[in-house]
C-alpha positions in Angstrom: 56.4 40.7 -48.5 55.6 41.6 -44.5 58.4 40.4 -42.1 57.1 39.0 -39.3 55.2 40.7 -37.3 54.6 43.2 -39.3 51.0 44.3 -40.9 50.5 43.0 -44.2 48.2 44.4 -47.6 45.2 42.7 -46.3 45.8 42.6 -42.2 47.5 41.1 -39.6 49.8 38.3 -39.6 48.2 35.7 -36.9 51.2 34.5 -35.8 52.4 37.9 -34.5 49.0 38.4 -32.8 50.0 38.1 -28.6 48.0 36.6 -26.1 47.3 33.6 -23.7 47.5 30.0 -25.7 43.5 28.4 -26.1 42.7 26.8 -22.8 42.3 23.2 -23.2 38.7 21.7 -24.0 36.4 21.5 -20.6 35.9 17.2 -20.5 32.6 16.1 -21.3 29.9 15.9 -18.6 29.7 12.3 -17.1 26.8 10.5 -17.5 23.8 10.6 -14.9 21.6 6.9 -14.8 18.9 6.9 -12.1 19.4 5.1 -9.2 17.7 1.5 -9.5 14.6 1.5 -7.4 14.2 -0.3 -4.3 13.2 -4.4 -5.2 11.1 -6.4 -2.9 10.0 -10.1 -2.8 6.8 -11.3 -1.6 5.0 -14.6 -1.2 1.6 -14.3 -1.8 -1.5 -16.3 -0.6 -4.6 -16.1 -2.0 -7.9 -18.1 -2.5 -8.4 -18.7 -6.5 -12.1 -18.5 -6.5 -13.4 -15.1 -7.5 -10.2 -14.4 -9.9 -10.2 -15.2 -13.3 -6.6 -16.4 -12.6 -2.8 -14.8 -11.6 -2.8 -12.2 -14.7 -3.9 -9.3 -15.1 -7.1 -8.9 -17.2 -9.5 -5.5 -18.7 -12.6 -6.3 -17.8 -12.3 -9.2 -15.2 -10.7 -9.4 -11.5 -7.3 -10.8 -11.2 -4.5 -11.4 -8.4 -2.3 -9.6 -9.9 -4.5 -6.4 -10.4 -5.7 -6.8 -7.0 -1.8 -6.5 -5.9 -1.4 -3.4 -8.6 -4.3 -1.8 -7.1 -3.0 -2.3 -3.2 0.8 -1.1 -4.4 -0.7 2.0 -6.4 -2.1 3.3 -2.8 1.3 3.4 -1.3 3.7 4.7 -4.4 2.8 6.4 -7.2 2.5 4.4 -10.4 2.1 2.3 -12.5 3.2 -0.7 -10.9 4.2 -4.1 -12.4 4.2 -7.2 -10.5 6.1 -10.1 -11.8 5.5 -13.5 -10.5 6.9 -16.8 -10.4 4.1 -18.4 -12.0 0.9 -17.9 -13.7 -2.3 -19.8 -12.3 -5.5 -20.5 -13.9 -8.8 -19.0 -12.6 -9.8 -21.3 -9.9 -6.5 -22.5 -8.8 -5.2 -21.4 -4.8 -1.9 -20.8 -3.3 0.1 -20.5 -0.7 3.3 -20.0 -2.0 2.9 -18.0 -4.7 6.3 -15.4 -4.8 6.5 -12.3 -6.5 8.4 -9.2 -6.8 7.8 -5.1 -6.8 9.7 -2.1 -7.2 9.3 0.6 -5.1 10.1 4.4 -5.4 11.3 4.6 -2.0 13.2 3.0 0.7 10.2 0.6 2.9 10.9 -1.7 5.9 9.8 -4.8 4.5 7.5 -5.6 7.6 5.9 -2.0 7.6 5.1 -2.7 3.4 3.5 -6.3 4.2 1.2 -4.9 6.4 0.8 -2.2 4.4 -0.1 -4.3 1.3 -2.4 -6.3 3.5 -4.3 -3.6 4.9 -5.3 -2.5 1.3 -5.8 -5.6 -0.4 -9.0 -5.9 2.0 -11.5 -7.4 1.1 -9.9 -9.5 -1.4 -9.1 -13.1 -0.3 -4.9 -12.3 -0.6 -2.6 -11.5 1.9 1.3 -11.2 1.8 2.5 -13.9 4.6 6.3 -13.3 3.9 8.3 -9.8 2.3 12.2 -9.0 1.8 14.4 -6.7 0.5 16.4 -8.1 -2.8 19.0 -7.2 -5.3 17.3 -5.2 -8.2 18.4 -8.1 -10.6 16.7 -10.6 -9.0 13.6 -11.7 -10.6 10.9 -14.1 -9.0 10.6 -15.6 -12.3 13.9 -16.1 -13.6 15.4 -16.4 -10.5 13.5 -19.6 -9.6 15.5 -22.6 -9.6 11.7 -25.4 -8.7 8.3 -24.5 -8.3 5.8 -27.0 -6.9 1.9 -27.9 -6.8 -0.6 -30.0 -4.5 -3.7 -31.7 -5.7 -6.4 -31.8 -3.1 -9.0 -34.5 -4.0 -11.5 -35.8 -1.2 -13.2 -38.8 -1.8 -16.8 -39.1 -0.5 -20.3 -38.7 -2.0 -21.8 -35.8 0.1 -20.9 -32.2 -0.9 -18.4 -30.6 0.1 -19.0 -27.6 3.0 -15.6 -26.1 4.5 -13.5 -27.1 1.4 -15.7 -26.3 -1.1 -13.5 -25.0 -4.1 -10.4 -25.9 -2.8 -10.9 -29.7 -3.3 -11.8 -32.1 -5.9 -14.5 -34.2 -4.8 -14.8 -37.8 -6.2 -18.0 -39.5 -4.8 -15.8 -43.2 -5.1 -13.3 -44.7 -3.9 -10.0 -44.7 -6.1 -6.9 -46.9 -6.0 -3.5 -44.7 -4.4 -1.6 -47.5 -4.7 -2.4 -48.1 -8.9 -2.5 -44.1 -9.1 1.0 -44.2 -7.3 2.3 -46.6 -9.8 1.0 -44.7 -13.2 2.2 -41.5 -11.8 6.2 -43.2 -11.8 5.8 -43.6 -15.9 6.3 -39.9 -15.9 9.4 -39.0 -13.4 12.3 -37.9 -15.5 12.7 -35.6 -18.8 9.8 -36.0 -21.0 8.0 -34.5 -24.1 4.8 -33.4 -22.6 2.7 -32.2 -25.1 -0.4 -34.9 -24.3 -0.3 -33.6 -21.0 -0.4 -29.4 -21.8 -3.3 -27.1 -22.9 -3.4 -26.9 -26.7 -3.3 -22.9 -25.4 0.2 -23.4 -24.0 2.7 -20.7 -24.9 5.5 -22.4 -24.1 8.3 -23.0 -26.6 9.2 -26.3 -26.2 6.7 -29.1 -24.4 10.1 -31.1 -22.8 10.2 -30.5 -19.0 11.9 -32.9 -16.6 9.2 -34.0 -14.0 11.3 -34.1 -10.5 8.1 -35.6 -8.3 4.7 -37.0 -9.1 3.8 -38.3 -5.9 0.3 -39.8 -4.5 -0.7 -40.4 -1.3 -3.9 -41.4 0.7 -4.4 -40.0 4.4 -7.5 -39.6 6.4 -9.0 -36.4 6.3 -11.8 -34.5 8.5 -14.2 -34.2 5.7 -13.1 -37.9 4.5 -10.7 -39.7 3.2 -8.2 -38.0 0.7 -5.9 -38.0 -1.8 -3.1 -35.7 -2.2 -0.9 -35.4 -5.3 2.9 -33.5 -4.9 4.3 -32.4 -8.0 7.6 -30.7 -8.3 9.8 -29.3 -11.5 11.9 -26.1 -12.3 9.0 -25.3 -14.4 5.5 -26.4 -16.0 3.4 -26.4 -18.9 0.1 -24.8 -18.9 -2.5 -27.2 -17.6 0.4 -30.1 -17.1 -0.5 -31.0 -13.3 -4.3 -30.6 -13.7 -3.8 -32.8 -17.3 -1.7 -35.7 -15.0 -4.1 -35.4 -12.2 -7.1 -36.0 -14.2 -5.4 -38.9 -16.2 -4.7 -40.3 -12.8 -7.7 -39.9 -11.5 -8.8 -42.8 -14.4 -6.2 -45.3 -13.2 -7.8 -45.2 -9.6 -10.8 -45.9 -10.6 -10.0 -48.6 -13.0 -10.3 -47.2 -16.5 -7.1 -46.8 -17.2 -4.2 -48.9 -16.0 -0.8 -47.4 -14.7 1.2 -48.7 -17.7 -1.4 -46.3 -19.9 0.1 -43.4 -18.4 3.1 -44.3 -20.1 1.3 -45.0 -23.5 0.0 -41.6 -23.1 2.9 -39.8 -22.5 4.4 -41.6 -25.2 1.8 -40.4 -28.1 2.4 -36.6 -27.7 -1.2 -35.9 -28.5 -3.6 -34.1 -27.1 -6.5 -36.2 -27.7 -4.4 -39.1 -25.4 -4.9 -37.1 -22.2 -8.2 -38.7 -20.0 -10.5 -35.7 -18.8 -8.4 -32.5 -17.0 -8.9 -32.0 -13.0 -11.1 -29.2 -12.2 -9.1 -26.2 -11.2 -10.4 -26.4 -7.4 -7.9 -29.1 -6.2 -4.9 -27.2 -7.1 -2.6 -25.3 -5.1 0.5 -23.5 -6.4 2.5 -24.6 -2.9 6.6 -23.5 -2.8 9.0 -22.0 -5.1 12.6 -22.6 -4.6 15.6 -20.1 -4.6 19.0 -20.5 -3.8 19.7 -18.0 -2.1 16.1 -18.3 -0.5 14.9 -14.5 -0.3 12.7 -15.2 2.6 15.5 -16.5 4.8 16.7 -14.6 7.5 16.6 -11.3 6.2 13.0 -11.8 5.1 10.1 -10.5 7.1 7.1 -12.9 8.2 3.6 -11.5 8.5 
């Protein structure tokens, strides 16, 4: 048998072989994630009348593709808006908020009026625009969102508000409106007062403020209708408008809203507001995006 070191029958022994020991193994290459891109809020106005609604559609114009379209002309694409709510074809706002990401860095005043300038000639404009954290979301980020119903009562036709007001050619009772609209404050199972469309999970929402008023308008006199929750069912304020609507003018009285409310059937809801009157108005944030840091156009 070899000693050490020495060669053997079929070769070297390894262990007499000289040299430098293995250097050690090189670590691995850290991880490389992109950057997140640059997150802006907006709050969007726009007249409902020639959009088939907030979402984007194929074949039909939308608020949100008309926003796409604008954003697609300053970054390359394709862009996705998110917003805090969904309205129906036919239904204004001027509190609408959304959010965008960018691909690069943009003053938030320089991108309003940017956004503006493209979404000519389409009746939305961008009155407010900041900078936010890329986890904020103008959906899930939104702690109340809230609604106004227009409704003008006289029997000639509307002129300046046309589609932006529900005109009722009689006179209708605030006061008895007022007093059916109380039988739904609180946390409720809503499910007469949503569209048998509704996506939602679950039809229980807590109702923060149903509140009617009467004031004296220049077209006549009006009636205006606040409603504010952390979130709504599809169709729920134009369902409770048009319910209430039948207390003032004496069909219903206030204690049926309650009766209503309580069947959680469809078929108990009176006849559903017209999508005119409507107006998506505030959403609430906490911190609010477009405080001081926020950018007013």
């Amino acid at each position: 048998m070899p000693q050490h070191g020495e060669r053997g029958k079929h070769g070297l022994d390894c262990a007499a072989i000289p040299g430098p020991p293995f250097p050690p193994l090189a670590p691995p290459p850290q991880a490389r994630y992109p950057a997140p891109m640059p997150r802006y809020a907006l709050r969007v106005e726009y007249l409902g009348t020639p959009f088939a609604g907030w979402q984007r559609q194929a074949d039909q114009p939308s608020v949100q593709g008309a926003l796409e379209s604008a954003l697609l002309r300053l970054d390359p694409g394709p862009h996705a808006v998110a917003a805090a709510g969904r309205t129906d074809a036919g239904v204004h706002a001027w509190g609408q908020v959304a959010h965008c990401d960018m691909i690069r860095d943009w003053d938030p005043f320089r991108l309003s009026e940017a956004l503006n300038q493209h979404l000519k000639p389409h009746p939305v404009a961008i009155t407010a625009c900041a900078a936010v954290a890329p986890d904020w979301h103008a959906r899930f980020s939104a702690l109340e969102r809230g609604y106004l119903y227009r409704i003008v009562q006289r029997r000639a036709p509307l002129t300046l508000s046309a589609g932006q007001a529900w005109r009722v050619g009689r006179p209708l009772d605030a006061d008895a409106m007022a007093e059916g609209a109380a039988h739904l404050l609180g946390r409720h199972d809503f499910t007469t007062f949503r569209s048998t469309m509704c996506q939602a999970d679950s039809p229980v929402r807590t109702l923060d403020e149903l509140r009617v008023r009467r004031l004296n308008g220049p077209e006549g006199p009006e009636i205006h209708v606040t409603a504010r929750a952390r979130s709504f069912l599809h169709n729920q304020v134009r369902s409770m408008v048009g319910s209430l609507v039948e207390v003032g003018r004496g069909a219903w009285t206030p204690a049926r809203m309650s009766e209503a409310l309580a069947a959680r059937a469809r078929s108990a809801c009176g006849p559903v507001a017209p999508p005119d009157g409507l107006h998506f108005s505030h959403v609430r944030f906490d911190p609010d995006p477009f405080g001081s840091a926020a950018t007013e156009s």
